[in-house]
LUMLUMDREN-2810 file (N, C-alpha, C; in Angstrom, 1 decimal):
<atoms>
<atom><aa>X</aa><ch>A</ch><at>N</at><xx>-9.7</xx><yy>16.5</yy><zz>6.7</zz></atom>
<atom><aa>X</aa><ch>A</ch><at>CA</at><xx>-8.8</xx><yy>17.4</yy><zz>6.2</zz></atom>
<atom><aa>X</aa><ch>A</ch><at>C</at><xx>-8.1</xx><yy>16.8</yy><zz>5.0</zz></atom>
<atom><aa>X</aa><ch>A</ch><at>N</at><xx>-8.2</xx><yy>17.5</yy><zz>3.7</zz></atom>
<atom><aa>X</aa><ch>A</ch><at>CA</at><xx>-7.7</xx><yy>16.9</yy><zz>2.7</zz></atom>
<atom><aa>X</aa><ch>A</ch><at>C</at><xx>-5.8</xx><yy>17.0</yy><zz>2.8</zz></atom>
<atom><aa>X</aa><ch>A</ch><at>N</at><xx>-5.0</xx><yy>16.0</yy><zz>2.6</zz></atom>
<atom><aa>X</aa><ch>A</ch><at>CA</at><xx>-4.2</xx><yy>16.2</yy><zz>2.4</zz></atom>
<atom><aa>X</aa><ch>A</ch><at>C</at><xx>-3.1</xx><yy>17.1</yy><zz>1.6</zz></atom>
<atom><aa>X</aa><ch>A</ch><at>N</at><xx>-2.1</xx><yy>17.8</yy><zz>1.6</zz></atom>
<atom><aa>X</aa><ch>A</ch><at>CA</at><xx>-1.5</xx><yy>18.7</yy><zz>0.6</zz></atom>
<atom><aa>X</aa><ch>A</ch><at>C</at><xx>-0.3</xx><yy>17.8</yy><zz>0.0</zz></atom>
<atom><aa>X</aa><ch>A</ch><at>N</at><xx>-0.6</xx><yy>18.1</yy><zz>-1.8</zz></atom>
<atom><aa>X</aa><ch>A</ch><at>CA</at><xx>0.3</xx><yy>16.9</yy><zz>-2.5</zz></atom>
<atom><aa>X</aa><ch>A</ch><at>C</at><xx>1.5</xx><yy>17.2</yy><zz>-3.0</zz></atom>
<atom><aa>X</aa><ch>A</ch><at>N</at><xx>2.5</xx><yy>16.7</yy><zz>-2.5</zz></atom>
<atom><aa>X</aa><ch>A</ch><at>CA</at><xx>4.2</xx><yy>17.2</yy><zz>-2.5</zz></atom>
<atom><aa>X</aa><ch>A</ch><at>C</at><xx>4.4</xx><yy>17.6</yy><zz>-4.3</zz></atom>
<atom><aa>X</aa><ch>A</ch><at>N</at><xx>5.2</xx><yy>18.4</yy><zz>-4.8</zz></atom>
<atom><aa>X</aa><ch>A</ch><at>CA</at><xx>5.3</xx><yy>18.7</yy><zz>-5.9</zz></atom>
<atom><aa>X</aa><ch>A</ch><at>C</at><xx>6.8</xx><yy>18.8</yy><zz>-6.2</zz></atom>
<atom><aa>X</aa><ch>A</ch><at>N</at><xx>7.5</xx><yy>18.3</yy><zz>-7.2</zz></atom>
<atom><aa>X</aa><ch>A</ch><at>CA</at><xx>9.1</xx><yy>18.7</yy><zz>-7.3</zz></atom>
<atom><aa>X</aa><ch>A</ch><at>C</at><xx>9.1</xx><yy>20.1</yy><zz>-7.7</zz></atom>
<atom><aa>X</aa><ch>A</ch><at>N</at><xx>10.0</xx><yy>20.2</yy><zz>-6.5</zz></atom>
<atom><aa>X</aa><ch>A</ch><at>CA</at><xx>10.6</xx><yy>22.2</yy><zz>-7.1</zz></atom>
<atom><aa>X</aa><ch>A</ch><at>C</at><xx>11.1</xx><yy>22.2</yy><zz>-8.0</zz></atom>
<atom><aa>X</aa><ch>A</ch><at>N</at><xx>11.5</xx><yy>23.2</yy><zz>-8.4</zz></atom>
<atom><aa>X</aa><ch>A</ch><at>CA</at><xx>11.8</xx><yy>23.9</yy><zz>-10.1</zz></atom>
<atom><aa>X</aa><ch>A</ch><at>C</at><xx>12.5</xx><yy>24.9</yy><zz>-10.0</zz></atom>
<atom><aa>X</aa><ch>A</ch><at>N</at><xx>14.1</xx><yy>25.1</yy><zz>-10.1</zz></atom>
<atom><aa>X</aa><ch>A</ch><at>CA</at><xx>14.3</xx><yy>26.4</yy><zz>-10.6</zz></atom>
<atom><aa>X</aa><ch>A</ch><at>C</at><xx>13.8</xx><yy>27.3</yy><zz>-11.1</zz></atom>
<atom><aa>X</aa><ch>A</ch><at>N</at><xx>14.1</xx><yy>28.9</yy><zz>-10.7</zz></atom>
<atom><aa>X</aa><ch>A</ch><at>CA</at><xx>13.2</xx><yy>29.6</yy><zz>-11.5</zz></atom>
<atom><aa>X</aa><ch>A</ch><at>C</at><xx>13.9</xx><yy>29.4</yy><zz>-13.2</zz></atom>
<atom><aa>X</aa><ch>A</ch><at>N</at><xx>15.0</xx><yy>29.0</yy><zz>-13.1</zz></atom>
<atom><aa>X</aa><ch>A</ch><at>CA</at><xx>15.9</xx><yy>29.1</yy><zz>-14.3</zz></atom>
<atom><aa>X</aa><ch>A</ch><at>C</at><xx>15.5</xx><yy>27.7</yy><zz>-15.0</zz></atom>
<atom><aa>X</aa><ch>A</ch><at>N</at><xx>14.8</xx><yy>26.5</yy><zz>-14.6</zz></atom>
<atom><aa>X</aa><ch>A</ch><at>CA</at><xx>14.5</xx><yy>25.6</yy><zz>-15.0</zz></atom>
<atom><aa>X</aa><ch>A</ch><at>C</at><xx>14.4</xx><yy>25.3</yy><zz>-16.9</zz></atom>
<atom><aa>X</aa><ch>A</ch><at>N</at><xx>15.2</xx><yy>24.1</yy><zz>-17.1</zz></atom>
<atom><aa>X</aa><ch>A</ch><at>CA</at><xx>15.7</xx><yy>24.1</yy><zz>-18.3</zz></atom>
<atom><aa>X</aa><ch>A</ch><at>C</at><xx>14.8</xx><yy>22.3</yy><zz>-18.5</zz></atom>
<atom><aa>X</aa><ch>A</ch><at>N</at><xx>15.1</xx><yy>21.4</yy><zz>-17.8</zz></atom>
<atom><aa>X</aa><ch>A</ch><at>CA</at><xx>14.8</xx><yy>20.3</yy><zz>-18.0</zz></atom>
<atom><aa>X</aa><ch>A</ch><at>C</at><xx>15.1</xx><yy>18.9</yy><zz>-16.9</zz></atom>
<atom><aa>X</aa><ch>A</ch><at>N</at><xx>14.9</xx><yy>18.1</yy><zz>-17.0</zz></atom>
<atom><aa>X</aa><ch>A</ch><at>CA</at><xx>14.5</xx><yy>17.0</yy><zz>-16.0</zz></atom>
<atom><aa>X</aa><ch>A</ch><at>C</at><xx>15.2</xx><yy>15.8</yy><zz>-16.5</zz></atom>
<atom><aa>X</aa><ch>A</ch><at>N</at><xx>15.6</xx><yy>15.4</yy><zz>-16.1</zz></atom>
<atom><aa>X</aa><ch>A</ch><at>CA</at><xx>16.1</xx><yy>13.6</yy><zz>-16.5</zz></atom>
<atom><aa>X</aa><ch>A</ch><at>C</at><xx>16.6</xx><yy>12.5</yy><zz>-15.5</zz></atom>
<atom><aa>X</aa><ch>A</ch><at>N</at><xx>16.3</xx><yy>11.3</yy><zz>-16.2</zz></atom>
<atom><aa>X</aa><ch>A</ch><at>CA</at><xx>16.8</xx><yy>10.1</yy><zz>-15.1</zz></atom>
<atom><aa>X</aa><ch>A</ch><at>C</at><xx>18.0</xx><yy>9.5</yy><zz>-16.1</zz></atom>
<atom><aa>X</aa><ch>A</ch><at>N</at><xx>18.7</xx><yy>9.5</yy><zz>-15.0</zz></atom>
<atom><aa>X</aa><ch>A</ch><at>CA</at><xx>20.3</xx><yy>8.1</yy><zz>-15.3</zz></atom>
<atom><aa>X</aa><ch>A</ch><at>C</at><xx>20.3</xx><yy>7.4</yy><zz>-14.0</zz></atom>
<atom><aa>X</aa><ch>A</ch><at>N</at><xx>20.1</xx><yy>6.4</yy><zz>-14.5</zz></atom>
<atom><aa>X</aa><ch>A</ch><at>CA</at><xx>20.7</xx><yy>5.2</yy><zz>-13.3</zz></atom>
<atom><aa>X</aa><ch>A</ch><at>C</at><xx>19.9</xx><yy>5.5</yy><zz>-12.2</zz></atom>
<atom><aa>X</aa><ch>A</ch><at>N</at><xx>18.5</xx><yy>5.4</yy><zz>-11.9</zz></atom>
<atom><aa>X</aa><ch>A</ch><at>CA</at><xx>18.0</xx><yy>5.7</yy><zz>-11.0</zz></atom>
<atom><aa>X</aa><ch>A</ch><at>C</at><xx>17.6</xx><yy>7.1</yy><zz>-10.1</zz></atom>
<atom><aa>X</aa><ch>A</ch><at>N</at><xx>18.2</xx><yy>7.8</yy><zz>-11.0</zz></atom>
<atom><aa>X</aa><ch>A</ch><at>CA</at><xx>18.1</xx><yy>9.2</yy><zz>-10.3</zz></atom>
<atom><aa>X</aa><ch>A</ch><at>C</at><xx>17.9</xx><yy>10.7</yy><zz>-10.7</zz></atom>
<atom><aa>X</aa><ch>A</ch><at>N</at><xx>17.1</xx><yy>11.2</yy><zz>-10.4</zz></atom>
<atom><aa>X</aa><ch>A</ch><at>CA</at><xx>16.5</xx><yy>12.3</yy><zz>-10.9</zz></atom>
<atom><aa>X</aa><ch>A</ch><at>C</at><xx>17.2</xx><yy>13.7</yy><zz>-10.8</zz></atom>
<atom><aa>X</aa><ch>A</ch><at>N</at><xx>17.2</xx><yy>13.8</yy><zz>-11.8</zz></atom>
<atom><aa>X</aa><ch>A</ch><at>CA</at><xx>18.6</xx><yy>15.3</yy><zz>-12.0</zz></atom>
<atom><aa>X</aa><ch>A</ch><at>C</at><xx>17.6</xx><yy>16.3</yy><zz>-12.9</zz></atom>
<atom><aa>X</aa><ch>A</ch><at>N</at><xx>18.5</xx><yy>17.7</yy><zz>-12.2</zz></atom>
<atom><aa>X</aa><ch>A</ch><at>CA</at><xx>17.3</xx><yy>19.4</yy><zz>-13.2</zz></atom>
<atom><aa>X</aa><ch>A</ch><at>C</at><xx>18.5</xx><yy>19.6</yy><zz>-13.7</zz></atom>
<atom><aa>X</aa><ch>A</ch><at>N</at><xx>18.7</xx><yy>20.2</yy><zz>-14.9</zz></atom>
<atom><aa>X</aa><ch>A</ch><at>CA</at><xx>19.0</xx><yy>21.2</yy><zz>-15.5</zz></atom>
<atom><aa>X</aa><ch>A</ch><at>C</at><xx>18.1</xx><yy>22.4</yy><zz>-15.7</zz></atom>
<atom><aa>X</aa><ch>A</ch><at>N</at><xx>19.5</xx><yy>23.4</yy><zz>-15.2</zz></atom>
<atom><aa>X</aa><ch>A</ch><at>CA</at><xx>18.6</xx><yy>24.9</yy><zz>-15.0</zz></atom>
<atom><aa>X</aa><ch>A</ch><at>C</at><xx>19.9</xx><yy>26.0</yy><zz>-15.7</zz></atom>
<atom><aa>X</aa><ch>A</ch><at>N</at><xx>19.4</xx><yy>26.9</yy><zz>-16.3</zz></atom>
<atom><aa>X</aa><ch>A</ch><at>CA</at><xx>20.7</xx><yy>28.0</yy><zz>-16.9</zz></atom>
<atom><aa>X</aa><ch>A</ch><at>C</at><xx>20.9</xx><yy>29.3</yy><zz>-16.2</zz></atom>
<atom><aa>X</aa><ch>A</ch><at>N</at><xx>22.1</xx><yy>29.6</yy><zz>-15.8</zz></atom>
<atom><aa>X</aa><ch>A</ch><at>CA</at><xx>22.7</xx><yy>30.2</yy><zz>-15.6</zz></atom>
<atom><aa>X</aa><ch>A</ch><at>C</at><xx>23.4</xx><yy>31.2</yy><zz>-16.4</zz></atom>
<atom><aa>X</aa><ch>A</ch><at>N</at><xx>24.3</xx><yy>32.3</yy><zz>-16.1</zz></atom>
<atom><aa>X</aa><ch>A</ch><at>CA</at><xx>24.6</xx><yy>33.3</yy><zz>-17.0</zz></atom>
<atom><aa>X</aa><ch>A</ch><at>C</at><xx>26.0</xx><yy>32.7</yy><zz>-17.6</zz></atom>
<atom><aa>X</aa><ch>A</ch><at>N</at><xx>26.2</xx><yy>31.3</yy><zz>-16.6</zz></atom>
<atom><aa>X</aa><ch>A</ch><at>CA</at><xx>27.5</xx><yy>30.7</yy><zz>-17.3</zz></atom>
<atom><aa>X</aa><ch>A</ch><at>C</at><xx>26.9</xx><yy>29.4</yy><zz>-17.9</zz></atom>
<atom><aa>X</aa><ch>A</ch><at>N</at><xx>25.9</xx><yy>29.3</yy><zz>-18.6</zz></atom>
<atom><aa>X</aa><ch>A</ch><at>CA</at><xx>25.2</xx><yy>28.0</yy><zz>-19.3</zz></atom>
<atom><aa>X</aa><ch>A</ch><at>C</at><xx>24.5</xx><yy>27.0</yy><zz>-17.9</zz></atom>
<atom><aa>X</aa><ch>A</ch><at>N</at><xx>24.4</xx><yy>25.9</yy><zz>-18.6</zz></atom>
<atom><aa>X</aa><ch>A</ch><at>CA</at><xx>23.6</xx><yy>25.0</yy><zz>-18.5</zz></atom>
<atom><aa>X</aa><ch>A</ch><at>C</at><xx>24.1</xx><yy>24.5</yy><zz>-17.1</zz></atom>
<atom><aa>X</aa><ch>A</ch><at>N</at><xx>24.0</xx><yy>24.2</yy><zz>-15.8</zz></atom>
<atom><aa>X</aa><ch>A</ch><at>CA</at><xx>24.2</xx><yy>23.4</yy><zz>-15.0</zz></atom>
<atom><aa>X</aa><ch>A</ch><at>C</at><xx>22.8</xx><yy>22.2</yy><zz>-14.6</zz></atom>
<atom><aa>X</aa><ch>A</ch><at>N</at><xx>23.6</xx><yy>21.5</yy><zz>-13.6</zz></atom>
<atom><aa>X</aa><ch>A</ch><at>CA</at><xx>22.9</xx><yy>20.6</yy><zz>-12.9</zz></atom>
<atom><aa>X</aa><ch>A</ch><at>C</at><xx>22.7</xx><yy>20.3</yy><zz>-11.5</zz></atom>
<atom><aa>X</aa><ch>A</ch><at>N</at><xx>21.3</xx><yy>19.5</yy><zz>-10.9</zz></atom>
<atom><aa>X</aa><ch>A</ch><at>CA</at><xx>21.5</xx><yy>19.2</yy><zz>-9.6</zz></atom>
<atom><aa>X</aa><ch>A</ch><at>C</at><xx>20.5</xx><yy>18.2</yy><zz>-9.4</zz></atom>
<atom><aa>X</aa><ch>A</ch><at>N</at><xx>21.2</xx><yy>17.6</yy><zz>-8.5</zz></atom>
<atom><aa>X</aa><ch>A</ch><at>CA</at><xx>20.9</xx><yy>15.8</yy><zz>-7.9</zz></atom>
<atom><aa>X</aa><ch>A</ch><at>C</at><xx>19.8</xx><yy>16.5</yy><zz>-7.8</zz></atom>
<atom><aa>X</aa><ch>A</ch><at>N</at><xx>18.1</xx><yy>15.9</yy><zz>-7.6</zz></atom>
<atom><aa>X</aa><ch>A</ch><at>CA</at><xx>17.1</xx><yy>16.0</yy><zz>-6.9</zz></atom>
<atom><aa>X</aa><ch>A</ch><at>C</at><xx>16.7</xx><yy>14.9</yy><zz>-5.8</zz></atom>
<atom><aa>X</aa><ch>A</ch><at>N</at><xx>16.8</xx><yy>13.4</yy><zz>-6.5</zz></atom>
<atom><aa>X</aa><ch>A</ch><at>CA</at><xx>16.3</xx><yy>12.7</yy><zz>-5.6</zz></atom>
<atom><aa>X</aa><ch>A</ch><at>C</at><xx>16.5</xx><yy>10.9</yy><zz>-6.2</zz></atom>
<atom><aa>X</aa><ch>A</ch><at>N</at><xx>16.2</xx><yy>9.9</yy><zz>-5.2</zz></atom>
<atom><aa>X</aa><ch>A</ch><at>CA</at><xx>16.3</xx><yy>8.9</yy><zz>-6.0</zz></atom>
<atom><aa>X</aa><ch>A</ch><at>C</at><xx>14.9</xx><yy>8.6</yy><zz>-6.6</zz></atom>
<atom><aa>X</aa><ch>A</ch><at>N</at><xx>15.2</xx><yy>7.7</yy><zz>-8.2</zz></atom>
<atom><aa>X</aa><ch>A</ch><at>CA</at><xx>13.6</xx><yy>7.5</yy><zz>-8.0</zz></atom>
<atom><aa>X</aa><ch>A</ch><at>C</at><xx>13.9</xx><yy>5.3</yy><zz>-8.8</zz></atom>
<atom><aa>X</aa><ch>A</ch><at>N</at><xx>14.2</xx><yy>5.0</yy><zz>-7.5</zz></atom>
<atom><aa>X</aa><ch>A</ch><at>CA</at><xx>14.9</xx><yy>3.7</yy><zz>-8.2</zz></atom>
<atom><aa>X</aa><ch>A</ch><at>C</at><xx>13.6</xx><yy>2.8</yy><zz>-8.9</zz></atom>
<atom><aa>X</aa><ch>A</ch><at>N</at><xx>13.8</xx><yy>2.2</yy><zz>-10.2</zz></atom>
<atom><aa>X</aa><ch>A</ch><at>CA</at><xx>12.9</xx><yy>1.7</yy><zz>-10.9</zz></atom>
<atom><aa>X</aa><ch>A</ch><at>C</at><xx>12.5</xx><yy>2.2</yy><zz>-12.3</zz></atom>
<atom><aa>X</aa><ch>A</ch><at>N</at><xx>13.0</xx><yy>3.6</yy><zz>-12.3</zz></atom>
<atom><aa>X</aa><ch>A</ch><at>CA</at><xx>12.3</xx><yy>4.5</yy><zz>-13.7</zz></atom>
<atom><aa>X</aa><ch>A</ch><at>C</at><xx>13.6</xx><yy>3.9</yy><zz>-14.6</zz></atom>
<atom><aa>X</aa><ch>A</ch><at>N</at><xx>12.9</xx><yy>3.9</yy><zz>-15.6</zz></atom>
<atom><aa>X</aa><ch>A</ch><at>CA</at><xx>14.3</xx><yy>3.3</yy><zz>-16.8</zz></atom>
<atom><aa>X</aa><ch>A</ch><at>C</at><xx>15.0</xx><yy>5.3</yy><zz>-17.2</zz></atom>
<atom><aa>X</aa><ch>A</ch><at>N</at><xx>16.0</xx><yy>5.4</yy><zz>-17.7</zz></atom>
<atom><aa>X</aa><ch>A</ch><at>CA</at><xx>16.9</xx><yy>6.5</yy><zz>-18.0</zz></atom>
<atom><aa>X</aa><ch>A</ch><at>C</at><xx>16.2</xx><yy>7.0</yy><zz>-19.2</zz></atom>
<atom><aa>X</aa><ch>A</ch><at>N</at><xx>15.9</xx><yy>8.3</yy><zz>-19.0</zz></atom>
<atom><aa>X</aa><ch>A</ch><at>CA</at><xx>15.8</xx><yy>9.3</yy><zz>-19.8</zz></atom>
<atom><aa>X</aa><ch>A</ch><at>C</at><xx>16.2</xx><yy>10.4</yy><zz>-20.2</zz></atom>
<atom><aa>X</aa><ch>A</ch><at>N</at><xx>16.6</xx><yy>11.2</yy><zz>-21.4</zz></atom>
<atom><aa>X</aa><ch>A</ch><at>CA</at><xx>17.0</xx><yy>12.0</yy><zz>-21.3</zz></atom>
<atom><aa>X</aa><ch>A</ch><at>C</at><xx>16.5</xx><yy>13.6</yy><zz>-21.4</zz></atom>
<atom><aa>X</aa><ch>A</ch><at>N</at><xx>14.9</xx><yy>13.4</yy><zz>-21.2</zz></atom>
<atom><aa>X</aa><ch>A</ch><at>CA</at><xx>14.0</xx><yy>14.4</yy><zz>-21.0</zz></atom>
<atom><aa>X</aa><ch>A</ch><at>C</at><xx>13.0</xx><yy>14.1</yy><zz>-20.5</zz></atom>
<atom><aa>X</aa><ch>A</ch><at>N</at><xx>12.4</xx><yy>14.2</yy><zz>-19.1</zz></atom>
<atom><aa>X</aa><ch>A</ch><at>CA</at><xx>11.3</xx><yy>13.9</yy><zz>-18.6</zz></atom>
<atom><aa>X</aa><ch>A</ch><at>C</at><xx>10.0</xx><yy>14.9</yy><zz>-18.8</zz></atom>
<atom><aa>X</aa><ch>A</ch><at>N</at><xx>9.2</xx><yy>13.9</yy><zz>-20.0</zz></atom>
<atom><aa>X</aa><ch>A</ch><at>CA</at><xx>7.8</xx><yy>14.7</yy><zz>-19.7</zz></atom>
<atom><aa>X</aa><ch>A</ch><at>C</at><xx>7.1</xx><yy>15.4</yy><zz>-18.8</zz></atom>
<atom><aa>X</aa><ch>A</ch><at>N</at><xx>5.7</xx><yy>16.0</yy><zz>-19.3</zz></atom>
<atom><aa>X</aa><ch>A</ch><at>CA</at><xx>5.5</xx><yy>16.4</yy><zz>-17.6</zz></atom>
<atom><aa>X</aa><ch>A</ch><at>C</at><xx>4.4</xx><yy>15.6</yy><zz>-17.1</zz></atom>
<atom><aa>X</aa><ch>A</ch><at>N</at><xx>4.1</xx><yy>14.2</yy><zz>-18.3</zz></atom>
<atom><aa>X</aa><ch>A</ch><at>CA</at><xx>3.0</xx><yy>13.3</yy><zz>-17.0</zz></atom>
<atom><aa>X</aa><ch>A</ch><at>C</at><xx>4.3</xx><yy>12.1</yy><zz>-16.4</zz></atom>
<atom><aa>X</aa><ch>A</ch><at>N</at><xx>5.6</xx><yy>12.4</yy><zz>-17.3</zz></atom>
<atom><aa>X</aa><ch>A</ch><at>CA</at><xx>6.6</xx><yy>11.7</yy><zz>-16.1</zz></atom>
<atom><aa>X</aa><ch>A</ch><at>C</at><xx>6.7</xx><yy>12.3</yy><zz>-14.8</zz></atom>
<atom><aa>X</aa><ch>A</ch><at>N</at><xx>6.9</xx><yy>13.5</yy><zz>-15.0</zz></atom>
<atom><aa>X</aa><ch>A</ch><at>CA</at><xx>6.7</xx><yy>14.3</yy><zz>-13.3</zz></atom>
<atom><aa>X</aa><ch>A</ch><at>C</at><xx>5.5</xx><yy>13.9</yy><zz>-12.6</zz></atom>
<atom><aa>X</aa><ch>A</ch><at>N</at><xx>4.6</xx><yy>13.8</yy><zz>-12.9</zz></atom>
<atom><aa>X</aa><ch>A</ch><at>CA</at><xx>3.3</xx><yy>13.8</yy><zz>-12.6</zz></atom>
<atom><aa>X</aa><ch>A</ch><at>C</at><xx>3.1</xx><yy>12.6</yy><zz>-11.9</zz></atom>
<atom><aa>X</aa><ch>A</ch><at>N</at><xx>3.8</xx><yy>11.6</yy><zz>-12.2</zz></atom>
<atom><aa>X</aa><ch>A</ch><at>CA</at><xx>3.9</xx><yy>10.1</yy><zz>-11.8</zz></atom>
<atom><aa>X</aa><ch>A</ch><at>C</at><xx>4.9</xx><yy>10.0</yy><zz>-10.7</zz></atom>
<atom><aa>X</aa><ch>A</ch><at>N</at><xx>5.8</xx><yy>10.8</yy><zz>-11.1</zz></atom>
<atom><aa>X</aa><ch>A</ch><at>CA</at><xx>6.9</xx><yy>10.5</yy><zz>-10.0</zz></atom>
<atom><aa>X</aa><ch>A</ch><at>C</at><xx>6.7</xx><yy>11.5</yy><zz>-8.4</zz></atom>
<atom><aa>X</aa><ch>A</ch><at>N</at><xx>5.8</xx><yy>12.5</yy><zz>-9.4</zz></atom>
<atom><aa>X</aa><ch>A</ch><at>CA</at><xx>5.4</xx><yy>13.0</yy><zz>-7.4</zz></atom>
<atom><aa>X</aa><ch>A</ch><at>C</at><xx>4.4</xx><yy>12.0</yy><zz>-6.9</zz></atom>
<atom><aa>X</aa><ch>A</ch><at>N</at><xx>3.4</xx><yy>11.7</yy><zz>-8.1</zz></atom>
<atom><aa>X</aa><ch>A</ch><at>CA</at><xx>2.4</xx><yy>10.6</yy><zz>-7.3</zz></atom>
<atom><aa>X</aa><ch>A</ch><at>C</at><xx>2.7</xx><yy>9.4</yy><zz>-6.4</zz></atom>
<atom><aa>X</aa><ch>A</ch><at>N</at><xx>4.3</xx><yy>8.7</yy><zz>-7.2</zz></atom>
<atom><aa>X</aa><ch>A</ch><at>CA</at><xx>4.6</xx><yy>7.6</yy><zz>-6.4</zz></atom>
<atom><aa>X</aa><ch>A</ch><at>C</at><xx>5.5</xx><yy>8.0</yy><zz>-5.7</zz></atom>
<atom><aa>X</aa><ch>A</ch><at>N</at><xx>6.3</xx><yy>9.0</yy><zz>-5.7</zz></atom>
<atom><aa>X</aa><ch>A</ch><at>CA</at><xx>7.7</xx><yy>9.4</yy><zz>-5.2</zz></atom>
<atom><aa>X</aa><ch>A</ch><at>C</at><xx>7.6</xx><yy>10.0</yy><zz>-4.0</zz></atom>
<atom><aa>X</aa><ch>A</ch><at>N</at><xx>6.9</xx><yy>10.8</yy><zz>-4.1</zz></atom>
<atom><aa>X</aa><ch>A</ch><at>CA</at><xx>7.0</xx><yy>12.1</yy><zz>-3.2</zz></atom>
<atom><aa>X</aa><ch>A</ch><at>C</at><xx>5.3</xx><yy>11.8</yy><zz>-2.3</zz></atom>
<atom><aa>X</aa><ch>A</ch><at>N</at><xx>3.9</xx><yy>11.3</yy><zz>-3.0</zz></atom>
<atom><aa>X</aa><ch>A</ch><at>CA</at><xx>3.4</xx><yy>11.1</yy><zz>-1.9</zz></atom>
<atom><aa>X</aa><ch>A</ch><at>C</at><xx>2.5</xx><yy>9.9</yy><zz>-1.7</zz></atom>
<atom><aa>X</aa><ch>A</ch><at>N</at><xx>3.3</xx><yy>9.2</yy><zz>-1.0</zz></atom>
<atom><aa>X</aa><ch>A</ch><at>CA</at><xx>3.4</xx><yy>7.8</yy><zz>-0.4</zz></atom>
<atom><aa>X</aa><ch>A</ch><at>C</at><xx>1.9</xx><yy>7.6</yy><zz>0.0</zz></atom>
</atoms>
């Protein structure tokens, strides 16, 4: 049985992705602008302020399935 491979959820309002200090934060917009929300740790990634999407791609691979 092939395994099923974990994926970061996404707002439907999804705006963008970044790391500070180890930790993976979404920006998603709302009718009152731009908010934010913790996702997860991902200790090791250096800080970005826009995560690509073969950065996602790496961080479900190593992050999410072990």
């Amino acid at each position: 049985m092939e395994a099923v491979k974990k994926l970061i959820s996404r707002d439907k309002s999804h705006d963008h992705s970044w790391i500070e200090d180890g930790e993976l934060f979404e920006t998603y917009r709302t009718i009152r602008g731009l908010r934010y929300r913790h996702k997860f740790t991902v200790s090791g990634l250096p800080d970005t302020d826009n995560c690509q999407p073969d950065m996602i791609k790496y961080i479900e691979a190593e992050y999410l399935n072990d």
